[in-house]
C-alpha positions in Angstrom: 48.4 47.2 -44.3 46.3 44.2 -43.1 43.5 44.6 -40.8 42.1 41.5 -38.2 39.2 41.7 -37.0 38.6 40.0 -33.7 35.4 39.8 -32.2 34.0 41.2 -29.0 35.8 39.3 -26.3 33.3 40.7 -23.4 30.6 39.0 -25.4 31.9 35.8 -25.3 32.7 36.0 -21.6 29.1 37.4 -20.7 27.7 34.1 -22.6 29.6 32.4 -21.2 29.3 33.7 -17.2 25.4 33.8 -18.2 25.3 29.7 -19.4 27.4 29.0 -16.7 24.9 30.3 -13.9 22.2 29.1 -16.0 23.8 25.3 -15.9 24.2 25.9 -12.2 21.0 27.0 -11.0 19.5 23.9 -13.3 22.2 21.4 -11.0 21.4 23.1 -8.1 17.3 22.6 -8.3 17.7 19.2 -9.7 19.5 18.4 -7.1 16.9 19.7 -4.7 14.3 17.8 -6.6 15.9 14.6 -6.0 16.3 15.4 -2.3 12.9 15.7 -2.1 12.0 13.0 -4.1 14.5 10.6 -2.3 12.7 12.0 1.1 9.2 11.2 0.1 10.5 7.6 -1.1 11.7 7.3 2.2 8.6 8.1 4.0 7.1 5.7 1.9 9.1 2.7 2.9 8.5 3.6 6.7 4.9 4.0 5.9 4.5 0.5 4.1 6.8 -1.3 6.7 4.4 0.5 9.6 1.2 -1.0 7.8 2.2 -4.3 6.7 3.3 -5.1 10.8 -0.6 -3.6 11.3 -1.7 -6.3 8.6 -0.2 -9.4 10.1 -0.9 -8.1 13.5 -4.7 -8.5 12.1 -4.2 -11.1 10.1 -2.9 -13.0 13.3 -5.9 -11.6 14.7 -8.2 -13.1 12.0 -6.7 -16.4 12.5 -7.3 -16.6 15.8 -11.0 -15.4 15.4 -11.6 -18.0 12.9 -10.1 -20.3 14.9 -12.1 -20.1 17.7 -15.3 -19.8 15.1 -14.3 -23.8 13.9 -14.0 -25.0 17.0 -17.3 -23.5 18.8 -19.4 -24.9 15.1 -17.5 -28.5 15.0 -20.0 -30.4 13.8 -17.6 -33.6 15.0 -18.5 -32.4 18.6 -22.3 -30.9 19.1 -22.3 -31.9 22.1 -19.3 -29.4 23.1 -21.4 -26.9 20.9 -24.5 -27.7 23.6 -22.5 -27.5 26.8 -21.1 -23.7 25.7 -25.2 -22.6 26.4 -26.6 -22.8 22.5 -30.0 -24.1 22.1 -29.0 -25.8 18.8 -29.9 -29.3 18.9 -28.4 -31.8 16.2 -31.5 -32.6 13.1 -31.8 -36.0 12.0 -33.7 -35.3 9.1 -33.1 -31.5 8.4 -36.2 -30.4 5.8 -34.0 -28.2 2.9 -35.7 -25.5 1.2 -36.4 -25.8 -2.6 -36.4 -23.6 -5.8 -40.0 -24.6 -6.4 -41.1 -24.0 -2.6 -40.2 -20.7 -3.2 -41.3 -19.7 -6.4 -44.8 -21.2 -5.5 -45.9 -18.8 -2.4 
């Protein structure tokens, strides 16, 4: 008489049914991980698209300002510079200050 001996069948399905759920619930959060990350990537994008319009909106802006800043101190036209109410006159002979003028108090 021969004997076979077979292991423990529940065993195997209980590993089984237990690595299944484990490889599930590891599927399932990564999945929710990448939902969320996918989200917050997306709010990114709407973030940076929503600040760079604010940047050339100012950057316009800065243009315009400097602009306006060349043409009021054209020194091609003082005379323009004169009529807009400065009291700037032009100097024929402007005196410069010098390294040694200020080191000698």
């Amino acid at each position: 008489m021969t004997t076979i001996i077979q292991p423990n069948q529940e065993s195997k399905k209980t590993q089984v049914f237990l690595i299944t759920i484990f490889l599930n619930i590891v599927f399932i959060s990564s999945a929710v991980v990448m939902i969320l990350l996918y989200s917050q990537v997306a709010n990114f994008r709407q973030e940076i698209k929503k600040q760079s319009a604010g940047l050339r909106t100012i950057e316009t802006q800065n243009a315009e300002l400097k602009n306006s800043l060349y043409t009021a101190i054209d020194s091609i036209n003082p005379q323009k510079l004169n009529a807009a109410g400065s009291s700037l006159i032009p100097e024929s002979n402007p005196e410069y200050i010098k390294k040694e003028q200020l080191a000698g108090f």
